[in-house]
N, CA, C and O atoms as a DFTB+ gen file, in Angstrom:
524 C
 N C O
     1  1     125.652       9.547      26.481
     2  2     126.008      10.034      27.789
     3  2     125.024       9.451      28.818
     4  3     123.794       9.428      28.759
     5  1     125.858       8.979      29.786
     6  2     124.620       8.005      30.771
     7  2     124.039       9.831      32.067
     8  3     124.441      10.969      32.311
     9  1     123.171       9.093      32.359
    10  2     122.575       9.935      33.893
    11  2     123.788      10.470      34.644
    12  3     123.839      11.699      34.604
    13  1     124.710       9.930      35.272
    14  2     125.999      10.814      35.767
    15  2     126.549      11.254      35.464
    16  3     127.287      11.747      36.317
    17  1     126.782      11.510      34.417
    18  2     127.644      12.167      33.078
    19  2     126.917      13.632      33.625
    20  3     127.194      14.423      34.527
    21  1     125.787      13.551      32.536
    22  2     124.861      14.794      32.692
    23  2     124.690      15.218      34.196
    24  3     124.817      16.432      34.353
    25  1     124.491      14.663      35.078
    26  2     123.981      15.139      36.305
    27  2     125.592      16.085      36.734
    28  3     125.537      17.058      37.486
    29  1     126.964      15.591      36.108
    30  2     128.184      16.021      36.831
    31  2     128.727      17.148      35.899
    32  3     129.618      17.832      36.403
    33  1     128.237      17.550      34.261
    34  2     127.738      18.815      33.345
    35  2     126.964      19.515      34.027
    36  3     127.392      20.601      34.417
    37  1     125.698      19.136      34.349
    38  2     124.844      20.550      35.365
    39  2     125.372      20.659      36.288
    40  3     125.072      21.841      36.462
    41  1     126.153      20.346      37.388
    42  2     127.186      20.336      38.549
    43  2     127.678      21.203      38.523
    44  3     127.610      22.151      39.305
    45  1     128.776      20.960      36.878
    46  2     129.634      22.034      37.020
    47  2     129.352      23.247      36.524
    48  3     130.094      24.212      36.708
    49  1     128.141      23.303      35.783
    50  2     128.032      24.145      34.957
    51  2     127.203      25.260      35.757
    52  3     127.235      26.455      35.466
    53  1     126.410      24.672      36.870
    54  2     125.964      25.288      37.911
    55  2     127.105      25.616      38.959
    56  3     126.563      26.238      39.873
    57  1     127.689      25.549      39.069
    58  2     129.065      25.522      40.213
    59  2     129.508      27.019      39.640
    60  3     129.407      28.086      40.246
    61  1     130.068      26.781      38.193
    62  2     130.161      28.013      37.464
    63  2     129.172      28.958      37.829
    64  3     129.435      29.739      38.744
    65  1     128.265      29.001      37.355
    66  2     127.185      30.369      37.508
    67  2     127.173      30.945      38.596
    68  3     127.451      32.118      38.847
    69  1     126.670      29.677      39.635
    70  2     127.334      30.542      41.198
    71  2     128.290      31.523      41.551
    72  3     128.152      32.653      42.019
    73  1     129.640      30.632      41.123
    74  2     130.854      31.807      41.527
    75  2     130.800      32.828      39.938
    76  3     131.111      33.992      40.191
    77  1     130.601      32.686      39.013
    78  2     130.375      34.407      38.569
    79  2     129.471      35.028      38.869
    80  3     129.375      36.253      38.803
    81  1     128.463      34.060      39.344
    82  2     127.503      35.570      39.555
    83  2     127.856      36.222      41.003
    84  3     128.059      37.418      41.214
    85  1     127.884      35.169      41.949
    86  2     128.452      35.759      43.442
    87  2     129.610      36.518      43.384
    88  3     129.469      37.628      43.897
    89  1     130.903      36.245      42.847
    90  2     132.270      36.952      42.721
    91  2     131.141      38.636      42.036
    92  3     131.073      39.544      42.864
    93  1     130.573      38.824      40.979
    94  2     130.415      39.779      40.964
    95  2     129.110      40.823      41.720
    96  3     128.953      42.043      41.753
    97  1     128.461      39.868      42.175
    98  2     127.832      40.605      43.353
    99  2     128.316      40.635      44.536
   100  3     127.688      41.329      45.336
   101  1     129.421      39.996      44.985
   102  2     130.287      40.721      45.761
   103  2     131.472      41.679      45.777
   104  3     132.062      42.268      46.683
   105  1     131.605      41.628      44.521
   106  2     132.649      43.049      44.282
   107  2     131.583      43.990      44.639
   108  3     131.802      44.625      45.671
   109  1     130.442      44.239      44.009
   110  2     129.757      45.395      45.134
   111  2     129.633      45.291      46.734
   112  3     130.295      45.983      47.508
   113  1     128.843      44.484      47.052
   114  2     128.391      44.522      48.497
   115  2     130.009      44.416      49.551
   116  3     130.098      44.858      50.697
   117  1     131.028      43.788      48.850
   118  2     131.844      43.552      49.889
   119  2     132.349      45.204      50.262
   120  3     132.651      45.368      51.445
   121  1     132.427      46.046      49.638
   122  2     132.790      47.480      49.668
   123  2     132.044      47.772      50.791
   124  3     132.701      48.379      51.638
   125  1     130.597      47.490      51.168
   126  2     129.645      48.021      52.063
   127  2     129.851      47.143      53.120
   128  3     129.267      47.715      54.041
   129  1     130.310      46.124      53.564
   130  2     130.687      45.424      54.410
   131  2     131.976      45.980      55.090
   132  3     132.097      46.221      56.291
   133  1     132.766      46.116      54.275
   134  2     134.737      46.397      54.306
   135  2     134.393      47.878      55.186
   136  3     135.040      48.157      56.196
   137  1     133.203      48.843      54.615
   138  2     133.086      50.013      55.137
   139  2     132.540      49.719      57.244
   140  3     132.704      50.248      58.343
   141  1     132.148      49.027      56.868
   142  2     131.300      49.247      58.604
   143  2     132.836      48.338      59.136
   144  3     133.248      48.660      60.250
   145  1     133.314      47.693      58.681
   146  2     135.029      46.842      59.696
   147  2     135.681      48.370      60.042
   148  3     136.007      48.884      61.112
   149  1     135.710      48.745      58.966
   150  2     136.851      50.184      58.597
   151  2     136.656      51.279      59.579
   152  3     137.533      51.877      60.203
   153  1     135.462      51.438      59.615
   154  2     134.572      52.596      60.519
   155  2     134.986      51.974      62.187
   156  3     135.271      52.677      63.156
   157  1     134.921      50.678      62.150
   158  2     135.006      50.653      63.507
   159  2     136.550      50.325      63.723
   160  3     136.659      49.971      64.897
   161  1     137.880      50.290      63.043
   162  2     139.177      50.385      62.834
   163  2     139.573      52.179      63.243
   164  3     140.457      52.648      63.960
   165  1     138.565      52.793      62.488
   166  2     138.996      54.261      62.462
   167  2     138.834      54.493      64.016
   168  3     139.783      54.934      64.665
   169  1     137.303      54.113      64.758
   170  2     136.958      54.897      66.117
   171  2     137.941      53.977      67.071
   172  3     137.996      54.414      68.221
   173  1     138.468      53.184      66.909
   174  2     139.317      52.220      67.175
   175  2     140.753      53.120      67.726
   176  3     141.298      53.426      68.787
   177  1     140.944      53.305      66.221
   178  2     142.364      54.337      65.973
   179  2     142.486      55.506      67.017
   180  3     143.352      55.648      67.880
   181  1     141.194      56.468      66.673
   182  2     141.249      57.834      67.325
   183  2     140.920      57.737      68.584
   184  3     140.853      58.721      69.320
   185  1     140.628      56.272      69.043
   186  2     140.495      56.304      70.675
   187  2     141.778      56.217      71.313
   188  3     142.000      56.675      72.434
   189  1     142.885      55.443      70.370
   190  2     144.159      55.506      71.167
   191  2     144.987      56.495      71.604
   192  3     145.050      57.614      71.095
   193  1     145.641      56.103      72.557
   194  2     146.604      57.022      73.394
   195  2     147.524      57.712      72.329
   196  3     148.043      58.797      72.593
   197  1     147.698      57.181      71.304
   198  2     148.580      57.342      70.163
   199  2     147.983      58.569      68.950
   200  3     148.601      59.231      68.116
   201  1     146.691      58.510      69.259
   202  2     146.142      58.874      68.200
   203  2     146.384      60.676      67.743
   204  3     145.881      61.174      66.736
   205  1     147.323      61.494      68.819
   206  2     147.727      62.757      67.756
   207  2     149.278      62.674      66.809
   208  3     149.625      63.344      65.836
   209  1     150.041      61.498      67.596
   210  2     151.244      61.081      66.894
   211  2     150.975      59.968      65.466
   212  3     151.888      59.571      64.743
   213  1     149.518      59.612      65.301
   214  2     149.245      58.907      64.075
   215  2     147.995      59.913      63.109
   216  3     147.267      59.444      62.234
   217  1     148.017      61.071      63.473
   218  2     146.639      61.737      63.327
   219  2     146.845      61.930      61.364
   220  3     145.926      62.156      60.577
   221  1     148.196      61.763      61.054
   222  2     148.168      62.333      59.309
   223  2     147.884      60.873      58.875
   224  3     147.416      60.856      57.737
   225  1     148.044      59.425      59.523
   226  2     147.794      58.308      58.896
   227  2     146.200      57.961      59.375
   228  3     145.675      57.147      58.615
   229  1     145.529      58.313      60.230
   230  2     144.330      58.541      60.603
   231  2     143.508      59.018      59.249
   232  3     142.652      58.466      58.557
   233  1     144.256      60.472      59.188
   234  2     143.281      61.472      58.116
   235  2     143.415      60.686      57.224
   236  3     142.349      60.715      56.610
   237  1     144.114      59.949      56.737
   238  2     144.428      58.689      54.969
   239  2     143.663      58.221      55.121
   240  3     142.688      58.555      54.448
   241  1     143.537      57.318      55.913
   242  2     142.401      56.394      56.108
   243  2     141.062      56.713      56.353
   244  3     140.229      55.818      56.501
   245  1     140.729      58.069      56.418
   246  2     139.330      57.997      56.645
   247  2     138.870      58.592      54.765
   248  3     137.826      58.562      54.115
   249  1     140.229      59.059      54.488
   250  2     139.924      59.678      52.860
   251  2     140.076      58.119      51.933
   252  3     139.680      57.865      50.796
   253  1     140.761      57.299      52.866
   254  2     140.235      55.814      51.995
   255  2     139.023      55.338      52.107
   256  3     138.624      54.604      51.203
   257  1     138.104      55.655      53.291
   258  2     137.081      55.341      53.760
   259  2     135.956      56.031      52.932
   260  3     135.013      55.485      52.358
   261  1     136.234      57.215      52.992
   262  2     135.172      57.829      51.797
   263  2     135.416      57.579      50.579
   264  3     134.438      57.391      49.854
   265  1     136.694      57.506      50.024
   266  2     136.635      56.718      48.160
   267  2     135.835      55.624      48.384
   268  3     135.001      55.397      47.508
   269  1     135.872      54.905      49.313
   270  2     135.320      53.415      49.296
   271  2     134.171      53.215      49.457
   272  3     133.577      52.158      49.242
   273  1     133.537      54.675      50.039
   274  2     132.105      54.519      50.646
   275  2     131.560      55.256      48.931
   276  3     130.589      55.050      48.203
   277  1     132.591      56.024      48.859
   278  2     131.666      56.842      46.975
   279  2     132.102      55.728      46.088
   280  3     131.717      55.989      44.949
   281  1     132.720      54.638      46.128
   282  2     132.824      53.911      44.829
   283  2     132.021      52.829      45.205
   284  3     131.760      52.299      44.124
   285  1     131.381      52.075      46.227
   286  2     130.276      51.348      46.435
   287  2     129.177      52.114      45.491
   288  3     129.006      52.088      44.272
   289  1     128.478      52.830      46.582
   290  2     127.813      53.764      45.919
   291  2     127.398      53.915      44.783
   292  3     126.286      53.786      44.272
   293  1     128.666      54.286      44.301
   294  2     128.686      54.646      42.440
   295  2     127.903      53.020      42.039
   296  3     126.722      52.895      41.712
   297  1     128.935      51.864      42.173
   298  2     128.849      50.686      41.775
   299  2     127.051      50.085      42.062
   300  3     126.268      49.606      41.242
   301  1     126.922      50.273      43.089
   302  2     125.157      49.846      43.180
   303  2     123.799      50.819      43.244
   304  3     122.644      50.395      43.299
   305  1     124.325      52.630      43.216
   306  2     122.854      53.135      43.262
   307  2     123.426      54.301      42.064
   308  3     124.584      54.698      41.937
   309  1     122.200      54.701      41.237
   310  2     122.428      55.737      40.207
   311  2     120.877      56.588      40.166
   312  3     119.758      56.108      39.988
   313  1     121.141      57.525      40.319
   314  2     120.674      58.705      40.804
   315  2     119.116      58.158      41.770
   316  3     117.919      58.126      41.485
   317  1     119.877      57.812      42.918
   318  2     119.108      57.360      44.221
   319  2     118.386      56.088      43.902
   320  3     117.576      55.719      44.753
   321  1     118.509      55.461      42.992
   322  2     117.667      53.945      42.508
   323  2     118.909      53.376      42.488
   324  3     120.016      53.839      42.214
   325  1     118.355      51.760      42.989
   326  2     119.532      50.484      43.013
   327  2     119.825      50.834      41.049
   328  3     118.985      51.361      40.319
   329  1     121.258      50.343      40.599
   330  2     121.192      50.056      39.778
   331  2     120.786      49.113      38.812
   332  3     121.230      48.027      39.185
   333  1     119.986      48.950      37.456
   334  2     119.620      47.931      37.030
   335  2     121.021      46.686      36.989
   336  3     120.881      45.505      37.305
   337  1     121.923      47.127      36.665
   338  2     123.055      45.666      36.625
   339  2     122.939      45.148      38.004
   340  3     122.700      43.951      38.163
   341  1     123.119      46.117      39.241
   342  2     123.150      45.294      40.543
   343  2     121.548      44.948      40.844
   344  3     121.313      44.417      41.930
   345  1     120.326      45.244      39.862
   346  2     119.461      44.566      40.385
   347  2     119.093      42.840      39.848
   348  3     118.391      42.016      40.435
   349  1     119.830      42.690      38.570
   350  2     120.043      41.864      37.719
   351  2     121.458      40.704      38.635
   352  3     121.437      39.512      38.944
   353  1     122.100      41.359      38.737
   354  2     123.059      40.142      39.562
   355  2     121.917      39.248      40.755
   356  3     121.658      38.054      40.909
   357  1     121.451      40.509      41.434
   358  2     120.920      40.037      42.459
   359  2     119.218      39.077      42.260
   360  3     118.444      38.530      43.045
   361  1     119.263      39.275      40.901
   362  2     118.195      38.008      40.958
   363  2     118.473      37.096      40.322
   364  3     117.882      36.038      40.536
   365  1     119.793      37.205      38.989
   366  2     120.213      36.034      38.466
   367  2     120.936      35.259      40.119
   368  3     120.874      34.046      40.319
   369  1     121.359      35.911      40.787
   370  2     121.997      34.403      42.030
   371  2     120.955      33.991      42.655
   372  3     121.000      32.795      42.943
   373  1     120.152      34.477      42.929
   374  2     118.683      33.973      43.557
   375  2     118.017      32.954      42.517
   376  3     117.461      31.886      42.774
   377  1     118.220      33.564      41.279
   378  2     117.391      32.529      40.338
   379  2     118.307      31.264      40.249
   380  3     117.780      30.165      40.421
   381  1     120.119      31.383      39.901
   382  2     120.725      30.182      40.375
   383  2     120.471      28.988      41.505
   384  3     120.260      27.777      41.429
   385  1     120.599      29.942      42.586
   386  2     120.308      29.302      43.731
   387  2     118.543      28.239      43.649
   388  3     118.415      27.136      44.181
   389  1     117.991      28.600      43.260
   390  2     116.442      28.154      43.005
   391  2     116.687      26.769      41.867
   392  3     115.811      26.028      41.422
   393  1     117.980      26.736      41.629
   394  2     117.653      26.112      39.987
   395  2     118.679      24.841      40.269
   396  3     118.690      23.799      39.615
   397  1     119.722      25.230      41.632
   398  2     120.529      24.303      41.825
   399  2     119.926      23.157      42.938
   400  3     120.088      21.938      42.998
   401  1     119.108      24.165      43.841
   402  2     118.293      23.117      44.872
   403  2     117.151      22.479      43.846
   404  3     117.261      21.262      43.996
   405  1     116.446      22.657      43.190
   406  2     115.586      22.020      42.185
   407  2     116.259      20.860      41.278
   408  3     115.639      19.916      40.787
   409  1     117.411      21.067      41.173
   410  2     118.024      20.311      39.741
   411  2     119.436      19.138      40.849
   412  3     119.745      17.996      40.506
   413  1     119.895      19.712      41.844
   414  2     120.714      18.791      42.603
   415  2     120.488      18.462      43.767
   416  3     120.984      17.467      44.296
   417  1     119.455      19.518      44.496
   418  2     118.870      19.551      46.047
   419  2     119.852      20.289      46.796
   420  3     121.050      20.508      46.610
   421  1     118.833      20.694      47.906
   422  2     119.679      21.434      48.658
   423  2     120.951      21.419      49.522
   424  3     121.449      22.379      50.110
   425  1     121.448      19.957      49.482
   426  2     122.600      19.863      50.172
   427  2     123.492      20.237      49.063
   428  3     124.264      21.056      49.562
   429  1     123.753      20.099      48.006
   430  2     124.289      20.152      46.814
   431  2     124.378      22.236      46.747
   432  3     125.335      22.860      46.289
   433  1     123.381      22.726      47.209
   434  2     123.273      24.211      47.217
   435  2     124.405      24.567      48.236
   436  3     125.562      24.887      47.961
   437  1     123.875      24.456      49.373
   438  2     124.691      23.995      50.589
   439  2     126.592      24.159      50.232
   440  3     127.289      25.121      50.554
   441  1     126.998      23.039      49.573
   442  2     127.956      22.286      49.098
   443  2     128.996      23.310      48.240
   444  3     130.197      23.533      48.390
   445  1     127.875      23.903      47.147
   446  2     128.492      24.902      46.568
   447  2     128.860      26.177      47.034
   448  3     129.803      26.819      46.569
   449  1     127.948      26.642      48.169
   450  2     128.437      27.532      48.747
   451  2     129.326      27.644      49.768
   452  3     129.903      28.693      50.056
   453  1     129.497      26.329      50.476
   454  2     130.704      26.383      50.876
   455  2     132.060      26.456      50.283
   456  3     133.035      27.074      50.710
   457  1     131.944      25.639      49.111
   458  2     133.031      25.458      48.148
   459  2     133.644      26.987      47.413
   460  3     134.794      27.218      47.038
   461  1     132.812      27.610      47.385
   462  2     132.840      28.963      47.069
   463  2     133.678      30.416      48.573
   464  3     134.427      31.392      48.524
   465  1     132.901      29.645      49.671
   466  2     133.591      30.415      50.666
   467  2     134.861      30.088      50.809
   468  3     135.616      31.048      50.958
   469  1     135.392      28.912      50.811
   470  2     137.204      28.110      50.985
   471  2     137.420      28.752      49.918
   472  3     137.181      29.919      50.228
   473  1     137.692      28.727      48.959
   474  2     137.788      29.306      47.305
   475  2     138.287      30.697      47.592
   476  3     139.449      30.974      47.294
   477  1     137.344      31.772      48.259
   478  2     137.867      32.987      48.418
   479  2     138.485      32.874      49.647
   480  3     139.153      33.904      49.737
   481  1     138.610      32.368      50.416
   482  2     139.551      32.261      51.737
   483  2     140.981      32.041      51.082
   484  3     141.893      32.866      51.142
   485  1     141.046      30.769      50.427
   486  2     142.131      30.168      49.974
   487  2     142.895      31.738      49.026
   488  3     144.090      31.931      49.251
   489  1     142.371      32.468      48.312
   490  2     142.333      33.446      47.166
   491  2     143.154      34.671      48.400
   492  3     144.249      35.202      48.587
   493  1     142.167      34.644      48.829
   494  2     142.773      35.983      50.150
   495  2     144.469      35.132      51.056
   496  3     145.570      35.633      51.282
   497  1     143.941      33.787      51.329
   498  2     145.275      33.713      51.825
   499  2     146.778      33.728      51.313
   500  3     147.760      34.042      51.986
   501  1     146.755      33.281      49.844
   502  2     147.485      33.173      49.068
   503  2     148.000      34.105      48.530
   504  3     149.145      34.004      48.091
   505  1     147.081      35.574      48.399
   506  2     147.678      36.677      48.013
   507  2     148.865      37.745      48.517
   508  3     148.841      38.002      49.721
   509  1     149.693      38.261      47.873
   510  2     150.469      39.256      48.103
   511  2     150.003      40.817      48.531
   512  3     149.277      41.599      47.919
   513  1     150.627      40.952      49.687
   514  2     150.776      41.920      49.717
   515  2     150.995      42.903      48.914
   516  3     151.884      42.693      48.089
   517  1     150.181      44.499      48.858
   518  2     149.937      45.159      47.749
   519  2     151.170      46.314      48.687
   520  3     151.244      46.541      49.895
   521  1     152.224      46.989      47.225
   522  2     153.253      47.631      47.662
   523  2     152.980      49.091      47.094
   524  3     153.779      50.000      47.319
């Protein structure tokens, strides 16, 4: 196997690690993100002129707002300490990240994380509507 061979094996094999470890440290954090959009959707809602003729789809949504705010929660803190799995994601991508600018450089870091943001754009655009 010559030098590009190998250099385009750690590529991918680093490309990989990235998006599992990010895809699953963002199934947590995106919950805590989704919550502060949501919050400002809700004061949004109850400011409108509309808002006693929508007030039973109001109340849904704020009882979606709290499942979402207790299943974050659940997912990253256990009994008031980060959890060890979400403290472990969060240094295996840091330790990725350290290992891809060292081993391909940082435009190559760069590169992957963009490739990773289109990736879930593309993922979100493509999806169906949930019935």
């Amino acid at each position: 196997m010559n030098k590009a061979e190998i250099k385009n094996l750690k590529k991918r094999y680093c490309l990989w690690l990235y998006k599992t470890t990010k895809e699953s440290l963002d199934k947590i954090e995106r919950k805590f993100t989704q919550l502060e959009i949501d919050r400002g959707i809700l004061s949004e809602l109850k400011k409108s002129p509309h808002a006693k003729k929508i007030k039973k789809f109001i109340r849904e949504f704020e009882g979606y707002i709290q499942n979402k705010e207790r299943d974050g929660l659940n997912l990253k803190y256990k009994n008031n300490a980060l959890r060890p799995e979400y403290e472990f994601l969060v240094l295996k991508l840091r330790a990725v990240k350290k290992i891809i600018a060292k081993e391909l450089g940082k435009d190559a870091l760069r590169k992957i994380g963009f490739l990773y943001e289109k990736e879930m754009a593309k993922r979100i655009l493509k999806s169906t509507p949930h019935k």
